[in-house]
C-alpha positions in Angstrom: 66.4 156.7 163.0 64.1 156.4 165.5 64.8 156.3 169.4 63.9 153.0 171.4 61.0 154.5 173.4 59.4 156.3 170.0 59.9 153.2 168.0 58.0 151.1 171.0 55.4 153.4 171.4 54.7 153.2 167.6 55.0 149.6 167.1 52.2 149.4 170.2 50.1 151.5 168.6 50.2 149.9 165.1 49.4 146.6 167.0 46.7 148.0 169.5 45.1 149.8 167.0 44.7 147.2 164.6 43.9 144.9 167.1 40.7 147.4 168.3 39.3 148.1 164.4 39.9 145.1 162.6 40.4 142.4 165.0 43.1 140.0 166.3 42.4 137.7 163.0 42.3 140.7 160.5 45.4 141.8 162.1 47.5 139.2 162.1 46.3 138.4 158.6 47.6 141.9 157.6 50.6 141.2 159.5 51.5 137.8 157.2 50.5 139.3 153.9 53.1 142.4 154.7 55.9 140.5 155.7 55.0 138.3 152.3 55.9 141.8 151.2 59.1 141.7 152.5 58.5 144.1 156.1 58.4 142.3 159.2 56.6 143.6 162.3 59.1 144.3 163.7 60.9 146.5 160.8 57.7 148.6 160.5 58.9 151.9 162.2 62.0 151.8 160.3 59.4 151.4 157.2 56.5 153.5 157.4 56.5 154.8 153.9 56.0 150.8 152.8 53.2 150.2 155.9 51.5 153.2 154.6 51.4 152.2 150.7 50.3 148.4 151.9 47.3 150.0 154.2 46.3 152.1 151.2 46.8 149.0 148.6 44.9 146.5 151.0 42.3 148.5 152.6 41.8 151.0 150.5 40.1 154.7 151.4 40.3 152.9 155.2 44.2 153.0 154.7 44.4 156.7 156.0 41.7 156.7 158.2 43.6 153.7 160.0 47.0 155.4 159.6 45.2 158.9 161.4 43.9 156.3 164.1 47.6 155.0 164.6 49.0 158.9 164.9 46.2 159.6 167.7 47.4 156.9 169.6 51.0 157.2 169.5 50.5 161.0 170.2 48.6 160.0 173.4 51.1 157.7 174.0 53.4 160.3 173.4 52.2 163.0 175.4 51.3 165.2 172.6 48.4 166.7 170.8 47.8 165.7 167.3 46.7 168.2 165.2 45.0 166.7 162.1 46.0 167.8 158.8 44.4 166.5 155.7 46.5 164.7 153.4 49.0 163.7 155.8 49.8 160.0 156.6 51.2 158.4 159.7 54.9 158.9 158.4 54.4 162.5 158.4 52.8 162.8 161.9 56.1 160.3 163.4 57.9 163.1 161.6 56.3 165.6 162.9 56.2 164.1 166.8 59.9 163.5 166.4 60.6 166.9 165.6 58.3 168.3 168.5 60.2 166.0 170.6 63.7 167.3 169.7 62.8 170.8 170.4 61.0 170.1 173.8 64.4 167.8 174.7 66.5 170.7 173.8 64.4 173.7 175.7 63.0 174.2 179.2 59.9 171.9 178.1 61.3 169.0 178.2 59.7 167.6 181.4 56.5 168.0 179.7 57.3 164.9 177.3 56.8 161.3 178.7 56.2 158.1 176.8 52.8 156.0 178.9 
């Protein structure tokens, strides 16, 4: 499960991001077909693995670029550098933030993470 501040700060940058490449239209549209797929908004975070199929289904070879844009953000938003891998979607980058989290909460470096 996700923490509060994690889960904010990737619902923000699912909305802002769609919001700045598709449009406020597009996105909402994308929005009301997904929950037509059973995920609400709001249950995205908690559903990644299902965002990340629909993206692919719906907008085809832009379904990963979009989830890499989402990942960038959420990293800044994060504090942290992303490191792009190929192949990976946004699911694995949240897993990988959440892990990098963990460790810098459980060693000296934790004054280094901050959510903006």
């Amino acid at each position: 499960m996700l923490s509060l501040s994690i889960t904010d700060a990737l619902s923000r940058s699912i909305e802002e991001t769609l919001r700045d490449l598709v449009g406020e239209r597009v996105k909402e549209a994308l929005f009301n077909c997904l929950e037509e797929q059973g995920v609400r908004r709001d249950e995205i975070p908690e559903s990644l693995t299902k965002f990340e199929v629909f993206l692919e289904q719906r907008l085809g070879k832009a379904g990963p670029v979009i989830q890499k844009q989402i990942a960038k953000r959420l990293y800044r938003k994060l504090g942290l550098e992303l490191v792009e891998v190929p192949r990976l979607g946004l699911s694995d980058y949240v897993d990988i933030a959440l892990r990098r989290i963990n460790y810098a909460s459980t060693t000296k470096h934790s004054s280094l993470l901050y959510v903006r």
